[in-house]
C-alpha positions as CSV (number, residue, x, y, z in Angstrom):
1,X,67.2,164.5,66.1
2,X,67.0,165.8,62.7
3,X,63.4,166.3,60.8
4,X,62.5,163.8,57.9
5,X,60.2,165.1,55.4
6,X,57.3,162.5,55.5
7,X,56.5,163.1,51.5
8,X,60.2,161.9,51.1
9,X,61.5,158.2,49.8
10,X,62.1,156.3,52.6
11,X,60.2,157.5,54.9
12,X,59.7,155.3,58.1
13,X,62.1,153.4,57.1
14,X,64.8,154.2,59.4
15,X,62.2,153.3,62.3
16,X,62.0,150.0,61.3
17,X,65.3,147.9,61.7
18,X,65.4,145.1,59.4
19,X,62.4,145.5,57.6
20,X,62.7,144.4,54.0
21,X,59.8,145.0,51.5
22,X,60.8,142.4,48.8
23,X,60.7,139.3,51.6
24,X,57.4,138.6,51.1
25,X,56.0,138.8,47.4
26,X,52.3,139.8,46.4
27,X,49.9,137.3,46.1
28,X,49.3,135.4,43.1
29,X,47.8,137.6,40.0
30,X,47.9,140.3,42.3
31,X,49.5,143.4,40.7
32,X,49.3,146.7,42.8
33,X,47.9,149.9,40.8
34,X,50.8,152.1,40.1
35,X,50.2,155.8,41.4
36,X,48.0,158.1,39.4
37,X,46.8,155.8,37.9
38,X,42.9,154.9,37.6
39,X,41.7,151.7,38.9
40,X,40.4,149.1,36.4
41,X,38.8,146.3,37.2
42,X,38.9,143.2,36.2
43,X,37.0,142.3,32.5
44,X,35.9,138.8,34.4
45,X,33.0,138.2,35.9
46,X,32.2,135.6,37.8
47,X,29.3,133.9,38.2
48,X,27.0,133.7,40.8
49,X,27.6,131.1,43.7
50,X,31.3,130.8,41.6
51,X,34.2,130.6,44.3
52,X,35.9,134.3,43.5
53,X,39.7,135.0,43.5
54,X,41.2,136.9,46.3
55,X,41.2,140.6,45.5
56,X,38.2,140.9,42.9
57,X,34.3,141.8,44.0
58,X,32.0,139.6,44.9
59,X,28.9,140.7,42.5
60,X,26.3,138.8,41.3
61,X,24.3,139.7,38.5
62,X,21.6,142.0,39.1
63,X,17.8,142.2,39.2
64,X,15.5,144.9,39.1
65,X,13.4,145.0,41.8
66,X,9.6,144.0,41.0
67,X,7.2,146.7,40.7
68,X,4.1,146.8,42.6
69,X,0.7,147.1,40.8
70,X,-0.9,150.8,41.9
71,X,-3.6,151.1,44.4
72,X,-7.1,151.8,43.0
73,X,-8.0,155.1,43.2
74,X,-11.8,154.0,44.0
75,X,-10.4,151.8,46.6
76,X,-9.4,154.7,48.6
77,X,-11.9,157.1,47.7
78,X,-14.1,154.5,48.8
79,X,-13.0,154.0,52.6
80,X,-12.4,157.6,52.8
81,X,-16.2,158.8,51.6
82,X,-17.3,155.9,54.5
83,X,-16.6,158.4,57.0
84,X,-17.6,161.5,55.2
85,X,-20.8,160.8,53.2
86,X,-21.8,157.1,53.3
87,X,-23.8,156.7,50.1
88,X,-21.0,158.0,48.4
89,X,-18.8,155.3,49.9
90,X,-21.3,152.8,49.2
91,X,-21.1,153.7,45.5
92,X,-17.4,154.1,45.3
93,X,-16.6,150.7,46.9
94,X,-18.8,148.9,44.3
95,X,-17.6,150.1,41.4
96,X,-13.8,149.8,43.0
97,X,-14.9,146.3,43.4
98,X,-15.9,145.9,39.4
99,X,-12.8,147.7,38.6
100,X,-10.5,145.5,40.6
101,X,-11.4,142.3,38.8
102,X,-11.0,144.2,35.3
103,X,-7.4,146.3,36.3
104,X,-5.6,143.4,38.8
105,X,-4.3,146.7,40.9
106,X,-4.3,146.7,44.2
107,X,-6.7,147.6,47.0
108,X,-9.7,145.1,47.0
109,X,-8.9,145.2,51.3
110,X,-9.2,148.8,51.1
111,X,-12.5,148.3,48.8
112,X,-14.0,145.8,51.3
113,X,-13.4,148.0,54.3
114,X,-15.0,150.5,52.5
115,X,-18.0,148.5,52.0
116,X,-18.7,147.1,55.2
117,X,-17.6,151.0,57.2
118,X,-20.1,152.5,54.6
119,X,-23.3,150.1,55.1
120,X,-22.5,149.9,58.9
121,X,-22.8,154.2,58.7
122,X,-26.0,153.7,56.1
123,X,-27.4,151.5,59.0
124,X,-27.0,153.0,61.4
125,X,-28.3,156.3,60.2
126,X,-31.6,154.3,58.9
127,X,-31.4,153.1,62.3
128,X,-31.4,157.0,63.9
129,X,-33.9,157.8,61.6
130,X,-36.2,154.8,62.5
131,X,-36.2,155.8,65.7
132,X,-36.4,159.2,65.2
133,X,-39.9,159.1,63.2
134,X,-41.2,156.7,66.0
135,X,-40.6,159.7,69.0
136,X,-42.3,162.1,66.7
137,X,-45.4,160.0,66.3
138,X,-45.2,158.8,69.9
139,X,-44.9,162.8,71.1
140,X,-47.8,164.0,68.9
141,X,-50.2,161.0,70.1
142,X,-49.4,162.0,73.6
143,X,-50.2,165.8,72.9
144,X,-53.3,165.5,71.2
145,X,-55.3,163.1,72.9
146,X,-56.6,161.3,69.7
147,X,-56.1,157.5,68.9
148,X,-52.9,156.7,67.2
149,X,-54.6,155.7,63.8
150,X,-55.7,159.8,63.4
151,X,-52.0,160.9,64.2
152,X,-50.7,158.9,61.9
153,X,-52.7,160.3,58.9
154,X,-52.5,163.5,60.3
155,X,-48.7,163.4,60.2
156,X,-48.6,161.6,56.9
157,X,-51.0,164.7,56.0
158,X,-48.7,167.3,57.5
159,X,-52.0,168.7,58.9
């Protein structure tokens, strides 16, 4: 058996009995690029939903993707702060709200949930507080003896 370089002319050929490469022609408008040579393609395009030739891309035209208005920066500021410092949150989330309705961005969700977090924290604190004033002037009625009118003033007094 004697070596066949595979760069050669010809190659494979010999392992193919009868194989003839001008039995069957290309396809119709089909030309295939010569060697070296860049590919071009075609200047036609078609149109979209347009039956396409065999051989040639399938591209419609294209669109730019829409772009998303941004998120309001008081928006977020506003749900974050619920957590940290309520007030603030409070604040925040209402003037996100006025600035929604002026801007069209995004994030009226994010102002709402800021809203309702922050007076559900204010509340709650009031709530704490409430409570927390009551125990005081239920502790020094107990201590002192005295009706509950004289603690009272006394407290309010800080005597």
């Amino acid at each position: 058996m004697t070596y066949q370089d595979p760069y050669q002319q010809g190659y494979g050929q010999q392992q193919q009995p009868g194989y003839d490469p001008t039995a069957y022609p290309p396809p119709p408008g089909y030309e295939p690029p010569g060697y070296n040579q860049p590919y071009s393609a075609s200047p036609v395009t078609p149109a979209p939903y347009q039956q396409v030739p065999y051989g040639q891309p399938m591209y419609g035209p294209a669109y730019a993707a829409p772009v998303a208005a941004p998120t309001n920066t008081l928006a977020i500021l506003s749900l974050v702060f619920a957590f940290v410092f309520a007030p603030a949150g409070v604040v925040l989330g209402h003037m996100a709200k006025k600035q929604l309705k002026q801007t069209g961005e995004q994030g009226e969700g994010l102002a709402t949930a800021g809203l309702i977090v922050s007076y559900i924290h204010v509340g709650i604190w009031v709530l704490l507080c409430g409570v927390w004033i009551a125990v005081l002037i239920f502790a020094n009625s107990i201590d002192s003896g005295t009706s509950e009118y004289d603690n009272l003033i006394r407290l309010a007094l800080g005597a």
